[in-house]
C-alpha positions in Angstrom: 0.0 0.0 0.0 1.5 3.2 -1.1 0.1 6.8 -0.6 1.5 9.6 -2.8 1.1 13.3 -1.2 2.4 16.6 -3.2 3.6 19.7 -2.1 4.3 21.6 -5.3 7.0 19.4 -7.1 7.8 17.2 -3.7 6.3 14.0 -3.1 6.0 11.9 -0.3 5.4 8.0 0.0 3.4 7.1 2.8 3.8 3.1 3.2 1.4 1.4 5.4 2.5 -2.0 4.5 4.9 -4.3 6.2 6.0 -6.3 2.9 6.6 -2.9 1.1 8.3 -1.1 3.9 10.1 -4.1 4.1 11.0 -4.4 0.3 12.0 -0.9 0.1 13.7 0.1 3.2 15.3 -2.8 4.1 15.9 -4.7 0.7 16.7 -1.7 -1.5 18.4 -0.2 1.4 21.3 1.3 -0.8 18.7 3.5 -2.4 16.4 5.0 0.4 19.1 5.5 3.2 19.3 9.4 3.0 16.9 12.0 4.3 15.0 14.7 3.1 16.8 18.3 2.8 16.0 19.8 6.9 17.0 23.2 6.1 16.5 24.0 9.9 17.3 21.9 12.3 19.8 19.9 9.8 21.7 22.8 8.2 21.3 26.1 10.0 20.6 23.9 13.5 23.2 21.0 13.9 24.9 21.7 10.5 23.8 18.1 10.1 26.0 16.6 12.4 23.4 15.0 13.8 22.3 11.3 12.7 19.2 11.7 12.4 19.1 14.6 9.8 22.2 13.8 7.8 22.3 13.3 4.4 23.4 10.1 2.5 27.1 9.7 1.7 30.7 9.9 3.5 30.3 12.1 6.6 26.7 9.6 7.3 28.7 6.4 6.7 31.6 7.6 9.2 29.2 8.9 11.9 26.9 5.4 11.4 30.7 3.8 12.1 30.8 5.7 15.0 27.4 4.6 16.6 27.9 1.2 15.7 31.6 0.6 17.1 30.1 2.4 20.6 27.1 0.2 20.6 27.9 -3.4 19.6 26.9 -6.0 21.7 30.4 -6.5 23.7 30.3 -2.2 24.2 26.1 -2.8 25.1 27.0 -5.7 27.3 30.1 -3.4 29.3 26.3 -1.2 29.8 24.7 -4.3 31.3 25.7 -3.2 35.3 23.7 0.4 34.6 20.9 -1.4 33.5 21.0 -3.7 36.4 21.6 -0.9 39.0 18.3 2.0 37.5 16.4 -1.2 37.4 16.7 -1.9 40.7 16.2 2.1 41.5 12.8 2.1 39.5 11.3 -0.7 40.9 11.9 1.1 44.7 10.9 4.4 43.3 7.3 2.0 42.4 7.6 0.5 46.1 8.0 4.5 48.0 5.2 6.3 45.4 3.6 4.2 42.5 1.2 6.8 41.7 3.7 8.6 40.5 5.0 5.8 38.3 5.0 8.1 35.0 7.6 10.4 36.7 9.4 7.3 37.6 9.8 6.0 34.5 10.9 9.2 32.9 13.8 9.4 35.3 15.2 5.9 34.7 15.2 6.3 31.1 17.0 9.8 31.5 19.3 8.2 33.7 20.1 5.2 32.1 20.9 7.4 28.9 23.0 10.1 30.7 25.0 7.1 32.8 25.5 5.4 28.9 26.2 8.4 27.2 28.8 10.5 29.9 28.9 8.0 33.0 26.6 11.0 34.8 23.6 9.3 37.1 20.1 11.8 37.5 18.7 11.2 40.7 15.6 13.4 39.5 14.2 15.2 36.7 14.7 18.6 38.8 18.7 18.2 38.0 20.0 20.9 36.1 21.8 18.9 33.9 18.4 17.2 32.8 16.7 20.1 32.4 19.1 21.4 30.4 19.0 18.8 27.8 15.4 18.4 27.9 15.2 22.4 26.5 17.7 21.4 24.1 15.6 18.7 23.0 12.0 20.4 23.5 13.5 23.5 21.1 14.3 20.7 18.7 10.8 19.5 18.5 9.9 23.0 17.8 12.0 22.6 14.6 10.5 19.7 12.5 6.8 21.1 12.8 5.7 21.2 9.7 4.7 24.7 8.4 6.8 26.7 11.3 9.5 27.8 8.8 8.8 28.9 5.4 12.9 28.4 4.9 11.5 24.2 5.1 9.4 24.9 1.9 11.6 28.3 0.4 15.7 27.4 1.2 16.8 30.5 -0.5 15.5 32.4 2.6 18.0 30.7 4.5 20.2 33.0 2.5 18.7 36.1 3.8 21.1 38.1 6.3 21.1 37.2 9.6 20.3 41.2 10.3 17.3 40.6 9.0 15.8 37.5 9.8 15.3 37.7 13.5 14.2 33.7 13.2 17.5 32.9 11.4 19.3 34.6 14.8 17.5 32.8 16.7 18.2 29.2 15.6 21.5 30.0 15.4 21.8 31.3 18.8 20.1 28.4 20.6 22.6 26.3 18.1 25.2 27.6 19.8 23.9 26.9 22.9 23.5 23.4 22.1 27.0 23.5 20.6 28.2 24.9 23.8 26.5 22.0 26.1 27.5 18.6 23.8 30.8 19.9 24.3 31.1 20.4 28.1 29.5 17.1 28.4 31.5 15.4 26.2 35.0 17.0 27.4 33.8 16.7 31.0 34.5 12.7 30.3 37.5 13.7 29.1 38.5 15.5 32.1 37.9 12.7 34.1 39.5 10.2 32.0 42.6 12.4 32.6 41.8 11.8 36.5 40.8 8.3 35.8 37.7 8.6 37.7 35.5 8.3 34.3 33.2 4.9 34.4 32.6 3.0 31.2 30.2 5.3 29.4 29.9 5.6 25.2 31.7 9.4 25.5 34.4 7.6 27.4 34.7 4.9 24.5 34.7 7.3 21.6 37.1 9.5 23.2 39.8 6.3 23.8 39.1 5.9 19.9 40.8 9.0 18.9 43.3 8.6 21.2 44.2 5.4 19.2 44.0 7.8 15.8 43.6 11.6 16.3 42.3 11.6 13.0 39.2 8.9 13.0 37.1 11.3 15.6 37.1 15.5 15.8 35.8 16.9 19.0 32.9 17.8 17.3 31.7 14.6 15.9 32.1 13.3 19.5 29.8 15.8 21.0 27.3 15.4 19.0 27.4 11.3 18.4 27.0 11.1 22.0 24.1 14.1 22.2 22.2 12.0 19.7 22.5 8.6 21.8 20.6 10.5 24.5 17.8 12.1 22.5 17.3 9.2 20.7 16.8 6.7 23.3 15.8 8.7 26.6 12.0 10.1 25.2 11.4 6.3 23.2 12.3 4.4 26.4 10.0 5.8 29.2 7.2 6.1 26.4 7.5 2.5 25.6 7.6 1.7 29.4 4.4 3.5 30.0 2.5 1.9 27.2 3.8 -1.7 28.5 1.9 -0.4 32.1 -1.4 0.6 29.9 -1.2 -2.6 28.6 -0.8 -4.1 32.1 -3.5 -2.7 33.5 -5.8 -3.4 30.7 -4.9 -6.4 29.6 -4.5 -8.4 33.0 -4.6 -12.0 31.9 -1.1 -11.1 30.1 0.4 -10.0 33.6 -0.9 -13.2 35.5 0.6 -15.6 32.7 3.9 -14.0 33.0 3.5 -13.8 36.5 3.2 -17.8 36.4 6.1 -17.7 34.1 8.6 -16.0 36.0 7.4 -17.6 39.5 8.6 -20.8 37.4 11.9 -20.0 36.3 12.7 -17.5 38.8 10.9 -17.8 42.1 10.8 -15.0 44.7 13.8 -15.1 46.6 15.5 -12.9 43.6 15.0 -10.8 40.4 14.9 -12.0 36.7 18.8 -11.5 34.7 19.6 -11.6 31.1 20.7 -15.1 31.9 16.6 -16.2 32.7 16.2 -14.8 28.9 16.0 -18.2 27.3 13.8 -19.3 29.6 11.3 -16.6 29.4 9.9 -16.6 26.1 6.1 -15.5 27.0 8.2 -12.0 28.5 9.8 -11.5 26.1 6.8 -12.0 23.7 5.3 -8.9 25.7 8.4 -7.2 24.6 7.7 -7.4 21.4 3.8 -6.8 21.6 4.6 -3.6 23.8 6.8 -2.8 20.4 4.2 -3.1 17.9 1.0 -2.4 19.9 2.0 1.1 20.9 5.0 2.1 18.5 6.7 5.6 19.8 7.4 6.8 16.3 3.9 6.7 14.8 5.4 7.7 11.4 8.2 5.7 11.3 10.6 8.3 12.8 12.8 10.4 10.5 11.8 10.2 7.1 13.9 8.4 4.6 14.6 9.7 0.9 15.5 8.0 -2.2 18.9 8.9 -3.9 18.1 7.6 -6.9 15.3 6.8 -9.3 14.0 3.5 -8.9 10.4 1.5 -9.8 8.5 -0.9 -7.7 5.6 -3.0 -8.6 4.9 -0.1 -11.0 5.2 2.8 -9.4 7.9 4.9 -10.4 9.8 6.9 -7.7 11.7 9.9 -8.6 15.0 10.5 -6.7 14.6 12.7 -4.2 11.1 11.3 -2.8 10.5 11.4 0.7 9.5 8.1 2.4 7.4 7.4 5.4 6.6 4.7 6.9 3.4 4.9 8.8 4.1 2.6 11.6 0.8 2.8 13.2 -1.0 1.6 10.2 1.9 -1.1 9.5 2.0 -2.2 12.7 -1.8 -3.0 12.6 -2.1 -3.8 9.3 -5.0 -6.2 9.8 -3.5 -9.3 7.0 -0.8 -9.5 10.0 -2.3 -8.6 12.7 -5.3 -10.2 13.8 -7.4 -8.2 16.2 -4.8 -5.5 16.2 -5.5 -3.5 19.2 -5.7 -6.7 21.6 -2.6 -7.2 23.2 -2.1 -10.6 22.5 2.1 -11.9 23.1 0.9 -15.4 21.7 1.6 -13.6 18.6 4.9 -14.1 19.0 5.1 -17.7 20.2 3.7 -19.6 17.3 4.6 -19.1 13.5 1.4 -17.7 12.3 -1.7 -16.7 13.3 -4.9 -18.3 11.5 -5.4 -16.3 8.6 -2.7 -14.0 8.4 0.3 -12.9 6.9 3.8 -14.0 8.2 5.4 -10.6 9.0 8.7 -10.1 6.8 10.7 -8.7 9.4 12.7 -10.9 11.8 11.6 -9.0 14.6 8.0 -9.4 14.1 7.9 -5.4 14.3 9.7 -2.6 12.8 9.1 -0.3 15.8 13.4 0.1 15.2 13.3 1.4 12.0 14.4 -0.2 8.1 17.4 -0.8 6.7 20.7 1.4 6.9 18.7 3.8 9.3 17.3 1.3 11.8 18.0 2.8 15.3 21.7 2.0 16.1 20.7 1.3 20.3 18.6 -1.0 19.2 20.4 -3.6 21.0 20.9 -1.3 24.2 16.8 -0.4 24.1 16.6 -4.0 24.0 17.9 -4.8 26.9 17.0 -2.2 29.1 13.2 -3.3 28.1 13.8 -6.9 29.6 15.5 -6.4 32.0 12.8 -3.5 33.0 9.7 -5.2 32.2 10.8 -8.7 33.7 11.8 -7.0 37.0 8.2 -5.1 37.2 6.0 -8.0 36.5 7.5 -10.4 39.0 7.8 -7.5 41.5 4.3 -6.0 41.2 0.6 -7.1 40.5 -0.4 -4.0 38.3 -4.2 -3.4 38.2 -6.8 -0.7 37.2 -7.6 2.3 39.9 -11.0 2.6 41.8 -12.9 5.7 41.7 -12.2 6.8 45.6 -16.1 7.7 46.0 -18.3 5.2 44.3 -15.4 2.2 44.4 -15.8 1.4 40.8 -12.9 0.5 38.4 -11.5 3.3 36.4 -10.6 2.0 32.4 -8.0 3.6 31.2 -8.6 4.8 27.2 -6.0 2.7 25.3 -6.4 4.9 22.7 -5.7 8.4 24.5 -1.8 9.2 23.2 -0.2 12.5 22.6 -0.5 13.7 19.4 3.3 14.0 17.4 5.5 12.0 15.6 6.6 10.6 18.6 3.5 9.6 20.8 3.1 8.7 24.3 0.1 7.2 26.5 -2.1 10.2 28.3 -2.0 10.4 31.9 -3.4 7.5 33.5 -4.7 5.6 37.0 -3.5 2.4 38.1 -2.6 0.5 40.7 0.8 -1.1 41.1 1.3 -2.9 44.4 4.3 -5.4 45.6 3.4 -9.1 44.7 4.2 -10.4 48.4 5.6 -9.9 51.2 8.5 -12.0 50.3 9.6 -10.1 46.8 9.4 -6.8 48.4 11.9 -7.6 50.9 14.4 -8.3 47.8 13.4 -5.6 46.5 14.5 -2.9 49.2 17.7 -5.4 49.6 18.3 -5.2 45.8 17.5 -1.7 46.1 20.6 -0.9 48.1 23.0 -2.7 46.1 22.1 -0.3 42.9 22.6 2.5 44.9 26.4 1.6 46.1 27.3 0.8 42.4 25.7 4.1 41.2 27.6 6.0 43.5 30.9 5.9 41.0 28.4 7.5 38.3 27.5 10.4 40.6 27.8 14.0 39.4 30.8 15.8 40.8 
C-alpha cells in the first residue's frame, strides 16, 4: 500500500504495509538511506552533524561507524551493570510512590541514557543537567513542525542576512547553545579520563578511539554522536515503558501468565537476569507486543529519501522522494495482525496466526526502523526493556484504579496518546502494588545494592 502526497513538485510515499516497507527500506536499502533536505534543524541547527538529519554519503557512513563501534553487543554488554543498578532504583521508586509511576519511568530512562552516554547518574528530573538537555531537546521538537518555517518549503531564505531575519538569529543562537552544552558534556568525560575517575560510558569509549587515531574522531563529531545517543533513546524508552503499564493494567490476563512464568523460572527469593532470557519466552513476547501495539514513532521516525530513481511494482519513484513509513498503520495492518488493538504476546510464540500474513521482518515489528537507518541502540533499548519489564511484573501485580467515591474501576482509554510523531500514552490511573511480602523484601535489599554501584556514576 502506497500513498502519494504533493507539495508543489515534492512528493511523499506514505507506506502502510509491512512487505513494502520491508522491500523498500530494508531490501533496497542502498537507495532509500538518505533524508529529506531539513534546512532547519539539519543545516542552520546541527549543521547536520546530527544522525538523524544527515544526508546520505561519506560524513553519514563515518558517523553510522561511530554509533555502531560504541554500541555493539560487547560495548552494550560493558552497559549491562547500569541497567541492572536503575532497574533496581525504578522498581523502589514503584515501592516508595507508585502513583507517580509516569515520573518514575521518565527518570530511569533519562538516567540510564546520561550514565550510557557521559557515565553522569540523575537522581531526578529537577537536576539541572536534565533540564538542560530536555530544552535542548523540546527547542528541537519545535524545529520539525511542519509549516513553522517557510525556509523548510523556500531554502533560499536561508540565505537572507542574519540582520534581518530575526528567526535565522534565533536558531543560530540556541545552536550555539546546544553546541556549547555537547561539548562540556563530552570533554567533561575527558576530564575525568585524565583523573581516571571516568566509568565506562559511550563518550568515554569514543574519546579512547581518537586517542588510538587523532584523526578517525574530531571533538565535534564526539559531541554530538554522544548528544544523539541520548535524545534518541531517553524520550522512546520511558514512552515504551508507560505503554507496557497501559497494557498491564488493561490487559490483566497477560500480567498473571507471565506472572506464572517467571514464578517458574525465577521464584521469589531474587530478580529475573539476562541469563533467565532463554527461559522466558512468553516475556519476552510482551516485549515485542509492547513494540508493535504502541510504537513511539507513529510515522516511522525520520523520514527516509530515495537517492536515486528507482520502480517498484509499478510505481515509479523519482530521486529525491521522501518516504514514510506509517508505523501505526503497518503495525496493525490487519493481514498480520489479527485483532490489532488486543494485546495478545501469543503472537509471538507460534509461527502464524490463523489467517494472516507472516510478517517479513525478523523482529515481528519494525518499531526500530528499516534498513541502513534502523535505530543503532537497538540492542541497548533491548535490553533495558527486559531487563525493566521482567523485573516489574514479578515484583508488582499492576491493576486498574478505583474511583475513591463510588469504588468502581477506572478503564484507562488505550487509545488516548499524545499527538506527534513521537507519541506517548495520556496520563493514566492504576494500581501497582508489591506481589508479596517475600519479593518486596528483595526488593529494598536489591535496592541498596544499585545504589552503592551508582555512586561511582554520581555528578561531581
Amino acid at each position: 500500500m502506497l500513498v502519494t502526497v504533493w507539495a508543489g513538485r515534492r512528493a511523499t510515499i506514505v507506506i502502510g504495509d509491512p512487505q513494502v516497507a520491508c522491500d523498500l527500506l530494508d531490501h533496497r536499502s542502498a537507495i532509500y538511506s538518505s533524508r529529506p533536505r531539513f534546512v532547519i534543524m539539519g543545516e542552520l541547527f546541527t549543521n547536520n552533524d546530527a544522525l538523524l538529519t544527515m544526508p546520505h554519503g561519506d560524513k553519514w557512513r563515518k558517523t553510522r561507524k561511530i554509533f555502531h563501534s560504541g554500541l555493539l553487543t560487547k560495548a552494550c554488554n560493558s552497559y549491562k551493570p547500569i541497567q541492572v543498578a536503575e532497574s533496581q532504583r525504578l522498581v523502589m521508586d514503584l515501592v516508595r510512590s507508585p502513583e507517580n509511576f509516569g515520573k518514575h519511568l521518565e527518570r530511569y530512562a533519562a538516567s540510564l541514557m546520561v550514565c550510557v552516554a557521559y557515565g553522569q547518574r540523575v537522581d531526578n528530573l529537577e537536576d539541572p543537567l536534565i533540564k538542560r538537555i530536555y530544552e535542548r531537546m523540546a527547542y528541537m521538537a519545535t524545529l520539525n513542525v511542519p509549516g513553522a518555517f517557510w525556509a523548510e518549503s523556500f531554502p533560499v531564505l536561508k540565505l537572507i542576512p542574519d540582520c534581518l531575519a530575526p528567526w535565522k538569529r534565533e536558531v543560530k543562537r540556541r545552536a550555539e547553545e546546544s553546541t556549547q552544552l555537547l561539548s562540556e558534556l563530552a570533554f567533561d568525560v575527558r576530564d575525568r579520563m585524565e583523573t581516571g575517575d571516568a566509568p565506562a560510558c559511550f563518550t568515554k569509549t569514543l574519546w579512547e578511539k581518537r586517542e588510538e587515531n587523532p584523526e578517525a574522531l574530531s571533538e565535534r563529531e564526539i559531541a554530538y554522536a554522544t548528544g544523539s545517543l541520548f535524545g534518541a533513546g531517553s524520550d522512546t524508552s520511558s514512552s515504551t515503558l508507560t505503554s507496557f503499564i497501559l497494557a498491564m493494567t488493561c490487559f490483566p490476563r497477560v500480567a498473571a501468565k507471565a506472572q506464572e512464568e517467571l514464578d517458574r523460572v525465577v521464584g521469589h527469593d531474587r530478580s529475573p537476569t539476562w541469563c533467565d532470557a532463554p527461559n522466558l519466552p512468553y516475556c519476552s513476547a510482551i516485549i515485542k507486543e509492547t513494540l508493535r501495539w504502541r510504537p513511539v514513532a507513529v510515522m516511522g521516525g525520520t523520514p527516509h529519501a530515495s537517492i536515486i530513481d528507482d520502480h517498484y511494482n509499478g510505481h515509479f519513484i523519482p530521486k529525491g522522494t521522501t518516504i514514510l513509513g506509517n508505523l501505526w498503520a503497518i503495525h496493525h495492518n490487519e493481514k498480520y495482525f489479527k485483532d490489532s488493538h488486543d494485546f495478545i504476546p501469543e503472537r509471538y510464540l507460534s509461527p502464524c496466526e490463523d489467517g494472516t500474513l507472516p510478517y517479513p521482518h525478523r523482529d515481528g515489528h519494525s518499531a526500530f526502523g528499516w534498513g541502513r537507518r534502523i535505530c543503532p541502540g537497538q540492542k541497548l533499548a533491548e535490553n533495558s526493556l527486559f531487563i525493566t519489564i521482567t523485573r516489574i511484573l514479578w515484583g508488582f501485580n499492576i491493576s486498574k484504579a478505583r474511583d475513591q467515591i463510588t469504588g468502581k474501576e477506572i478503564v484507562p482509554d488505550i487509545f488516548a496518546y499524545t499527538d506527534g510523531f513521537n507519541s506517548k500514552p495520556q496520563p493514566f490511573q492504576c494500581r501497582i502494588e508489591p506481589r508479596c511480602p517475600r519479593v518486596l523484601e528483595v526488593i529494598e535489599q536489591e535496592s541498596l545494592l544499585g545504589e552503592q554501584f551508582l555512586e561511582k556514576y554520581k555528578s561531581r
